[in-house]
C-alpha positions as CSV (number, residue, x, y, z in Angstrom):
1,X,9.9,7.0,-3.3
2,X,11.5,4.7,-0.6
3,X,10.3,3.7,2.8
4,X,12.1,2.8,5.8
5,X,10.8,1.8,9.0
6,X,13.3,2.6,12.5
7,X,12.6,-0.8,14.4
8,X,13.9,0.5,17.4
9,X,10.9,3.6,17.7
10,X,8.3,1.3,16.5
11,X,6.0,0.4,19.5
12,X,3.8,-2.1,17.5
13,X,0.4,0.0,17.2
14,X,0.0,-1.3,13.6
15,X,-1.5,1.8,12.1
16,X,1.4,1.1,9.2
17,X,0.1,-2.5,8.4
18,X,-3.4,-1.7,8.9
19,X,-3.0,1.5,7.0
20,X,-1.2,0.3,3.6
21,X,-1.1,-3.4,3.6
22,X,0.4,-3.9,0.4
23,X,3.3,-1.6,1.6
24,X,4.1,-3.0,5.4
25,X,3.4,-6.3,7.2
26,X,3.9,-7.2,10.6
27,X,6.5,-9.1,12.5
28,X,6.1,-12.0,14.9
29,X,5.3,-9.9,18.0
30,X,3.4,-7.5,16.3
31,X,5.6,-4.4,15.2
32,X,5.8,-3.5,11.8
33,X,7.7,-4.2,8.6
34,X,8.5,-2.9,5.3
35,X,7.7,-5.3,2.9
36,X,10.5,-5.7,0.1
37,X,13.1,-3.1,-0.3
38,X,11.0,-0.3,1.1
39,X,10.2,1.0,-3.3
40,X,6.8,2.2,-3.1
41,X,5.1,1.3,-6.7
42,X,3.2,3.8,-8.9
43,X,-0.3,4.4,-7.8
44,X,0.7,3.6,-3.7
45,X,1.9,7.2,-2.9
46,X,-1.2,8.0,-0.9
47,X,-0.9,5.3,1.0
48,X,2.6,5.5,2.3
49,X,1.8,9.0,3.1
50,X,-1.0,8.2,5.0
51,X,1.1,5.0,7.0
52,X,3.9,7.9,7.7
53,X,1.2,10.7,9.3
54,X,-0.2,7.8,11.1
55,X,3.1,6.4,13.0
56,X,2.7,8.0,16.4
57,X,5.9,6.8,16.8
58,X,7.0,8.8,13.3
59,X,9.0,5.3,13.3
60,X,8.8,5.5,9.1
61,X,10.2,8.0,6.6
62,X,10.3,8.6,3.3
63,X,13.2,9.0,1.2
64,X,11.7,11.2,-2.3
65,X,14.0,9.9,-5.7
């Protein structure tokens, strides 16, 4: 599982970062980041799912592989 954040519908609310913390940060002004390449390690399934329900934005998908 892979995650991948669209900067340009991201609006900054931080649910993502707040959310899953070992999964996204936060840039200088607030909007969120994927941290590393986006690979979601074992155990931290819940939590990506729960950061992509919680976009309002639906700024992040998943890509299943």
């Amino acid at each position: 599982m892979k995650l991948q954040l669209d900067p340009g519908r991201c609006q900054g609310h931080g649910r993502c970062y707040d959310l899953a913390p070992d999964l996204f940060g936060e840039d200088d002004e607030g909007y969120g980041t994927v941290l590393g390449d986006g690979t979601v390690p074992a155990g931290a399934d819940h939590d990506a799912r729960l950061a992509v329900a919680n976009c309002p934005e639906r700024a992040i998908t998943v890509e299943e592989g």
